[in-house]
C-alpha positions in Angstrom: -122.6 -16.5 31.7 -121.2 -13.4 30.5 -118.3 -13.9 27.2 -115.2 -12.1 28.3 -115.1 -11.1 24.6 -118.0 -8.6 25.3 -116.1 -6.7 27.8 -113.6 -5.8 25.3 -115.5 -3.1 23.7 -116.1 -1.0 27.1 -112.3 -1.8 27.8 -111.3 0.1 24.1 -114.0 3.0 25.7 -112.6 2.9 28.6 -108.9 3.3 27.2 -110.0 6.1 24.6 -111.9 8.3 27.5 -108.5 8.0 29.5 -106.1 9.3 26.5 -108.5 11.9 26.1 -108.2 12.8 29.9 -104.3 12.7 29.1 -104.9 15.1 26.7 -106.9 17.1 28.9 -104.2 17.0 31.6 -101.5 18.0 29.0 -103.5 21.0 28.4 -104.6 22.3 32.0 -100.6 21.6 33.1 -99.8 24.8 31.0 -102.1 26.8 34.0 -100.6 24.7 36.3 -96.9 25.4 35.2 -97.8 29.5 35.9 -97.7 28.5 39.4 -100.4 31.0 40.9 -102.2 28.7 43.5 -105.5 30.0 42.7 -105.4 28.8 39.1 -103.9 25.7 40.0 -107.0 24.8 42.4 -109.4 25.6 39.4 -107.4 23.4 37.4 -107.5 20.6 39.4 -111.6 20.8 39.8 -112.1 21.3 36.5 -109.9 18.4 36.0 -111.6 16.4 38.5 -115.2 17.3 36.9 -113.9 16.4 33.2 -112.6 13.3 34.9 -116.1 12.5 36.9 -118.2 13.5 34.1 -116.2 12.0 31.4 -116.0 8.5 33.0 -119.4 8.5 33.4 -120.9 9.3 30.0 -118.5 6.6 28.6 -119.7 3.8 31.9 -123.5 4.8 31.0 -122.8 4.4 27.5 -120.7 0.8 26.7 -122.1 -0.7 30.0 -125.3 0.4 31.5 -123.4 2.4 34.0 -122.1 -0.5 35.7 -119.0 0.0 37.4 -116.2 -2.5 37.7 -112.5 -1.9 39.0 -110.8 -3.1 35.6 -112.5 -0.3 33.9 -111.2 2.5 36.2 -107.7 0.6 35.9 -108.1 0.7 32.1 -108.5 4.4 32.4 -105.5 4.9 34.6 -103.4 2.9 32.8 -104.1 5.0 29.3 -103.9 8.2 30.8 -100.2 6.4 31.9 -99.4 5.7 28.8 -100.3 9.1 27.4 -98.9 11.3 29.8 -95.4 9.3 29.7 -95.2 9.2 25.7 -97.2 11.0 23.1 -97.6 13.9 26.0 -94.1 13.9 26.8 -93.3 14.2 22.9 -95.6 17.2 22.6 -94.2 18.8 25.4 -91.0 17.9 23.8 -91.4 19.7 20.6 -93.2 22.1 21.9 -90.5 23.3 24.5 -88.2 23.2 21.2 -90.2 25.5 19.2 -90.5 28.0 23.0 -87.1 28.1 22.7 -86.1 29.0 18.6 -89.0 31.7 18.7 -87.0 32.8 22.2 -83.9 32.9 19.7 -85.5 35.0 17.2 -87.5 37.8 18.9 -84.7 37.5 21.6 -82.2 39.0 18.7 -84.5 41.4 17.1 -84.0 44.9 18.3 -80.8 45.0 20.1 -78.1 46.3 18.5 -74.8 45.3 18.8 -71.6 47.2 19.1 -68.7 46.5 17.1 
C-alpha cells in the first residue's frame, strides 16, 4: 500500500520545478514581447526543452521517473499561480521603473523655449 503522505514530497518538487518554469516564462516573454516571429519560435522551443528537460530531472529524481497526471497538474497549477501573481508584480514594477527612466532621459537634452 503506498502512504499518500509520501507523495507529498514529489508534489512540493513538482510545485517548485513549475515556479521556476514561471520564472523562466517571465523571462523569455521579454523576446516574445519584440514581436519578430523568428525569435518568438526560438522562444517557444527553448521553452518547450526547459519545460521537457526540467520535468524530467525533477520526475527521475523524487520518484523514479514515474509519471502520474497529478504531478503534471501540480506543475501547471504553480506555473498558474506564478504567472498570475508574483510574475504579474514584477512585470508591475518593472513597467513602473520603464516608465520614470522614460521620464528622465526623455527630458534630458531638449531645450525648452520660453
Amino acid at each position: 500500500m503506498n502512504d499518500n503522505l509520501s507523495e507529498l514530497p514529489i508534489l512540493l518538487c513538482c510545485i517548485w520545478a513549475g515556479a521556476v518554469l514561471g520564472v523562466i516564462y517571465d523571462a523569455l516573454r521579454l523576446v516574445r514581447i519584440s514581436g519578430r516571429k523568428l525569435a518568438v519560435i526560438a522562444a517557444d522551443i527553448l521553452f518547450g526543452g526547459c519545460f521537457f528537460a526540467l520535468v524530467s530531472a525533477v520526475l527521475l529524481y523524487a520518484d523514479s521517473g514515474r509519471v502520474r497526471i497529478h504531478y503534471f497538474i501540480a506543475v501547471f497549477l504553480a506555473m498558474l499561480v506564478w504567472i498570475n501573481y508574483p510574475g504579474r508584480l514584477i512585470r508591475t514594477a518593472l513597467s513602473w521603473i520603464r516608465g520614470k527612466l522614460r521620464e528622465k532621459h526623455g527630458n534630458e537634452g531638449k531645450t525648452r523655449c520660453r
